[in-house]
C-alpha positions in Angstrom: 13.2 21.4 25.9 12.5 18.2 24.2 12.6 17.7 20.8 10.4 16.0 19.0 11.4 14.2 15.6 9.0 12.2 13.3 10.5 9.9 11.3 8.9 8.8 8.0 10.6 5.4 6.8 8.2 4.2 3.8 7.7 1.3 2.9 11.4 0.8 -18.1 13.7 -1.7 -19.1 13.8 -4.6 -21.5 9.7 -6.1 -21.4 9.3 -7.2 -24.6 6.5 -9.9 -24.9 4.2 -11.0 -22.1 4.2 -14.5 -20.3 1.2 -16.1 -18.9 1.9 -17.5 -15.1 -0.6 -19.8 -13.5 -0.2 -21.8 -9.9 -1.3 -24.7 -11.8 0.5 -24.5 -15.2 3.9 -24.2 -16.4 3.8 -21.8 -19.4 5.9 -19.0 -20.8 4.1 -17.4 -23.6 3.0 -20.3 -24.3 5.7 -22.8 -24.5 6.5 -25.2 -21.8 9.0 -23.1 -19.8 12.6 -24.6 -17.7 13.1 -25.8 -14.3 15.4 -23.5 -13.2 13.0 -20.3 -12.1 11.8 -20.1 -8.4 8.6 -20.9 -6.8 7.6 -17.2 -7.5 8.5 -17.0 -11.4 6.4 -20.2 -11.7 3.4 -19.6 -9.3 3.6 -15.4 -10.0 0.1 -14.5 -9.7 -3.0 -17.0 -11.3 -4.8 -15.2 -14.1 -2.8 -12.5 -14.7 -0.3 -11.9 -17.9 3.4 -10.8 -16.7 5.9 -8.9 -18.4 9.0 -11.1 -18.2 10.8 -8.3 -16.0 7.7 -8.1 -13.5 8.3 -12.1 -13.2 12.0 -11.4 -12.8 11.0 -8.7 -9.8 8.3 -11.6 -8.2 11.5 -14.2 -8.6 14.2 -11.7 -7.3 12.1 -10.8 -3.9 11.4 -14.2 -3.2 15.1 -15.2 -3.3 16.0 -12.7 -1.3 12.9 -12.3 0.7 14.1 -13.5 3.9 17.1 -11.1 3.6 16.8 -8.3 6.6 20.5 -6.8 5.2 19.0 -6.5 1.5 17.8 -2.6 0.9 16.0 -3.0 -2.7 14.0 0.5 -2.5 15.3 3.4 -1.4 14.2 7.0 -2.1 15.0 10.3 -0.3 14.0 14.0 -1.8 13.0 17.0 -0.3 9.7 16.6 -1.8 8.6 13.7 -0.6 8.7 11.0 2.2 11.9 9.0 2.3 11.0 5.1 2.1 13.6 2.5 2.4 12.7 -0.9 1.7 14.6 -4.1 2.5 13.7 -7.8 1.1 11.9 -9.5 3.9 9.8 -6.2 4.0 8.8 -7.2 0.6 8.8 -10.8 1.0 4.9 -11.0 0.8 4.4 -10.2 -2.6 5.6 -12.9 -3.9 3.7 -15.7 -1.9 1.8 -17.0 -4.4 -2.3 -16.6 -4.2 -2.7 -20.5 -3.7 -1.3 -19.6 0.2 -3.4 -17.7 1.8 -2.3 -16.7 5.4 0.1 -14.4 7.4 2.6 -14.6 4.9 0.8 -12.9 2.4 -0.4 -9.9 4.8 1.0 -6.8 4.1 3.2 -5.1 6.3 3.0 -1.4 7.4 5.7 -0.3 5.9 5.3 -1.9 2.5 1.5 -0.3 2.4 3.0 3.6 3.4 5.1 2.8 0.4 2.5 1.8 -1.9 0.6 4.9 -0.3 3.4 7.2 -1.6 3.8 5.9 -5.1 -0.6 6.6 -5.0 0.3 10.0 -3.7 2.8 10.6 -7.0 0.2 9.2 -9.5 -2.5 10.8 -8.6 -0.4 13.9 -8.7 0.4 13.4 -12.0 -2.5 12.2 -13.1 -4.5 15.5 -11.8 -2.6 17.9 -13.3 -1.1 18.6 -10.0 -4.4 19.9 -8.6 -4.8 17.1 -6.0 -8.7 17.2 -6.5 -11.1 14.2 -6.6 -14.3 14.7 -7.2 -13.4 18.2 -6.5 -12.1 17.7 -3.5 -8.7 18.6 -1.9 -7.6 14.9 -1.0 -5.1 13.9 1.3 -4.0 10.2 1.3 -2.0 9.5 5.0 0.3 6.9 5.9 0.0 3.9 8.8 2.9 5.8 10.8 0.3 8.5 11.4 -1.6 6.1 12.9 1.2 6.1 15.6 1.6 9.6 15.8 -1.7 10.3 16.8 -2.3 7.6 19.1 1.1 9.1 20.9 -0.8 12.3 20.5 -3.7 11.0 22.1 -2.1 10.7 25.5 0.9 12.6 25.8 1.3 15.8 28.1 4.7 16.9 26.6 4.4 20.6 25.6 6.8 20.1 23.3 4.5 18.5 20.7 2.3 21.2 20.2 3.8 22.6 17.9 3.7 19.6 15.7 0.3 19.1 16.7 -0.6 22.7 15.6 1.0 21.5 12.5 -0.7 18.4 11.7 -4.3 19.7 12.1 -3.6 22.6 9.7 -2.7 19.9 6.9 -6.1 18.0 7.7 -7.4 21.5 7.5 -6.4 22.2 4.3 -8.0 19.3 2.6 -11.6 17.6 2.1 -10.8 14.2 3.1 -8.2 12.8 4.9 -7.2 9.4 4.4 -6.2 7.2 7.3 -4.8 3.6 6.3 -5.3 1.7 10.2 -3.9 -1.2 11.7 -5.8 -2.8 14.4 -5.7 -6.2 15.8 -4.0 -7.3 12.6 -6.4 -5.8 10.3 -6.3 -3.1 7.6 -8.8 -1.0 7.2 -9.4 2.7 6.1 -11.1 5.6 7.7 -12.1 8.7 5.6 -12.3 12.1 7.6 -14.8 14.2 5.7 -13.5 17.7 7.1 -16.2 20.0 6.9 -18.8 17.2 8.1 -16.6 15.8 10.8 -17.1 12.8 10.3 -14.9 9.1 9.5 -16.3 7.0 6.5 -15.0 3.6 7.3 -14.1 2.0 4.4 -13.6 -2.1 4.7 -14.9 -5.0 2.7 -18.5 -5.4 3.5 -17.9 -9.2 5.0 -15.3 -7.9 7.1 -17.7 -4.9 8.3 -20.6 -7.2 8.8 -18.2 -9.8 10.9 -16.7 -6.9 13.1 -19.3 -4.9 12.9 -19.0 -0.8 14.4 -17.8 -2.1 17.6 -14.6 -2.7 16.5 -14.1 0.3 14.0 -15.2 2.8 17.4 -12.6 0.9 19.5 -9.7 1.0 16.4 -10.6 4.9 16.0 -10.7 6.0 19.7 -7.3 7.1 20.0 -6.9 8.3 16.5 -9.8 10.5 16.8 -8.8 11.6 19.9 -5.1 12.6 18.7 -6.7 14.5 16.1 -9.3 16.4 18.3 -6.0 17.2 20.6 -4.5 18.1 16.8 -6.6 20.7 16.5 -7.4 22.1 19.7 -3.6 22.5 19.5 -3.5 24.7 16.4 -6.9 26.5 17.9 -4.7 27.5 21.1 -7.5 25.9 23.5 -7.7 22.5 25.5 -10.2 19.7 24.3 -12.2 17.4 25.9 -11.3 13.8 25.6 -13.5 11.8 23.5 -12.8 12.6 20.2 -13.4 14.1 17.4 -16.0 13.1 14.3 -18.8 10.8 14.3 -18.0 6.8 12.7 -19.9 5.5 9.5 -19.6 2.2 8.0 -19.6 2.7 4.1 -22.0 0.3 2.9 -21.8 -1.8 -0.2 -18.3 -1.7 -0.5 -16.7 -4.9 -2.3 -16.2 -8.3 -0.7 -12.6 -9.5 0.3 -12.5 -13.1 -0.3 -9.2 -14.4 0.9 -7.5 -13.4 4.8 -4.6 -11.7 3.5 -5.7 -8.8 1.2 -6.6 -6.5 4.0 -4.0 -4.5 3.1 -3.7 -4.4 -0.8 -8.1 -3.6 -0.2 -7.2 -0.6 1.6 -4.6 0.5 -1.0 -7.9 0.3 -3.5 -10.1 2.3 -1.5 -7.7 4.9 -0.6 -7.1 5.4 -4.2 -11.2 5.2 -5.3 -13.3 6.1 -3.1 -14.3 10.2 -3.5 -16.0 10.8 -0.2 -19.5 9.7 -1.8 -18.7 6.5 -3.6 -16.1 5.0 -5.4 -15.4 6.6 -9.1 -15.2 2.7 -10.1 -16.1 -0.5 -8.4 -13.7 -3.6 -8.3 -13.5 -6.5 -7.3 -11.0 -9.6 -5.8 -8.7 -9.6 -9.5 -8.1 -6.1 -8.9 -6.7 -6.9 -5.6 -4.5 -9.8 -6.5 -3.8 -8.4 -9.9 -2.2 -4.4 -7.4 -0.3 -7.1 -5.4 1.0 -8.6 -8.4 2.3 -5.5 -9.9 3.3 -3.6 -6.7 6.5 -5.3 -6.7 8.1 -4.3 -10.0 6.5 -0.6 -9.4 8.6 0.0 -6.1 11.6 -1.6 -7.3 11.3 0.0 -10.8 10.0 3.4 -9.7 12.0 6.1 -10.6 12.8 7.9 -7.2 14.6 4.5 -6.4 18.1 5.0 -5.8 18.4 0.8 -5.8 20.4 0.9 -9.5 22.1 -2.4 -9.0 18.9 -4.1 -7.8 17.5 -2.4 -11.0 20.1 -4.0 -13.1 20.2 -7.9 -11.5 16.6 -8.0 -12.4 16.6 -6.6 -16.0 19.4 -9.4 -16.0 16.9 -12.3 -14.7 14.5 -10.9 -17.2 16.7 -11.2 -20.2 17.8 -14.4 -19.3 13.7 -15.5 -18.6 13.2 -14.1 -22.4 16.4 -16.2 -23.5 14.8 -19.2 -22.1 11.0 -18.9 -23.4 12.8 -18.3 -26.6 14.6 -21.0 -26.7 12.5 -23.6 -25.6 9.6 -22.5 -27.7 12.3 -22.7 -31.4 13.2 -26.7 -30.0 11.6 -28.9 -32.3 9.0 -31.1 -32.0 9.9 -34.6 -31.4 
């Protein structure tokens, strides 16, 4: 009998005093900074203050970003999902904002990442209930998005089991959360359980430009791997088809750039309560969760990474050194 295995691979020290980073500007809390920090310590993120160690984390990915040997997150416990993520994985984050394009898309396994560190917030944050809005939420990753659509069309027996599985966790919850990948684009679809039926939840220029053609063609074989889900754990066969009617979300904020599909997604995964979102936002918010996303994963405290830990505390120290230094030099 075949056996089938589902991988999951997933995506404070010193920070005294904040610098201000701009693409334009060359400032370290105000002084006139050195010439000796990368393109990413310089051109971090426009309008948003840094913490000299989060600059030392956008710096430290971007000299290693094209690394594919570099592991700089790793995490494994029984509780949750083991992610493991090298440099050029992370690379994106620190492209600055000024370079809009593929570089700065997010990649699958960077967003099931962010995903996870959403899951343990909002964990935290709800003392442990898992509730929004009173609702039992459950927040997916993109590598379900595979697992269904293998779902969708296989004819192993063997999966059943896991299928059987799977559609008793959706069962157990609200809303279920799916982050999707299609042609390129992130986007997120909302299962409302008990209505059956997917909120899609995009930018509203994206959803006008697309429009619910391509949301009902992205969906078809997700829907359909989660109508087979459940028909498994019901012990009867299913039509193809699908399961759940498609709604566009209206209203939703506007993504201004090409490249934030992914970081948007990230936003409405962790606002939106199956009615609206408990608080709007906008572009910033975006730019400002891309900014930060790097120093959280590397930082976090399931990450096994100490020595990546330590170089950048190291870079941030010496970043401090420098501001400090150049802002005591006289005036001449």
């Amino acid at each position: 009998m075949a056996i089938i295995t589902r991988r999951r691979v997933f995506a404070p020290a010193p920070a005294a005093g904040k610098a201000y980073y701009d693409d334009d500007d060359d400032y370290c809390g105000g002084a006139k900074r050195k010439d000796d920090e990368t393109a990413a310590a310089k051109n971090a993120r426009r309008r948003f203050p840094m913490s000299a160690r989060q600059a030392a984390t956008m710096a430290y990915v971007e000299e290693n970003g094209r690394r594919k040997d570099k592991l700089l997150v790793s995490s494994s416990t029984s509780t949750s999902p083991r992610v493991r993520l090298r440099a050029d994985a992370m690379r994106c984050l620190a492209v600055p904002l000024s370079r809009d394009g593929p570089e700065r898309q997010i990649t699958g396994v960077l967003l099931d990442a962010a995903v996870e560190l959403l899951r343990q917030s909002q964990s935290q944050s709800q003392s442990q209930s898992g509730l929004r809005n009173g609702r039992r939420v459950l927040l997916e990753s993109v590598e379900e998005q595979d697992w269904l659509e293998y779902v969708s069309s296989t004819a192993d027996a063997a999966a059943a089991e896991d299928m059987a599985a799977t559609a008793k966790k959706y069962l157990n919850h609200d809303i279920v959360f799916f982050p999707v990948n299609y042609k390129s684009h992130f986007f997120v679809a909302a299962l409302d359980v008990a209505a059956g039926e997917y909120q899609i939840l995009d930018s509203s220029n994206h959803g006008r430009r697309f429009g619910i053609g391509f949301y009902a063609a992205a969906m078809s074989r997700i829907r359909d791997g989660v109508a087979r889900c459940v028909a498994a754990a019901a012990g009867v066969a299913v039509a193809g088809g699908g399961l759940g009617n498609i709604r566009m979300v209206d209203g939703l904020p506007a993504q201004t750039d090409e490249s934030s599909c992914g970081f948007f997604a990230i936003k409405c995964m962790e606002l939106w309560d199956g009615e609206k979102l408990e608080r709007g936002f906008t572009m910033d918010d975006v730019h400002e969760l891309q900014a930060k996303l790097a120093e959280e994963l590397i930082f976090w405290e399931m990450n096994e990474m100490q020595d990546v830990k330590a170089e950048i505390e190291a870079m941030a120290r010496k970043m401090m050194m420098s501001c400090h230094n150049t802002s005591s030099d006289p005036i001449n």
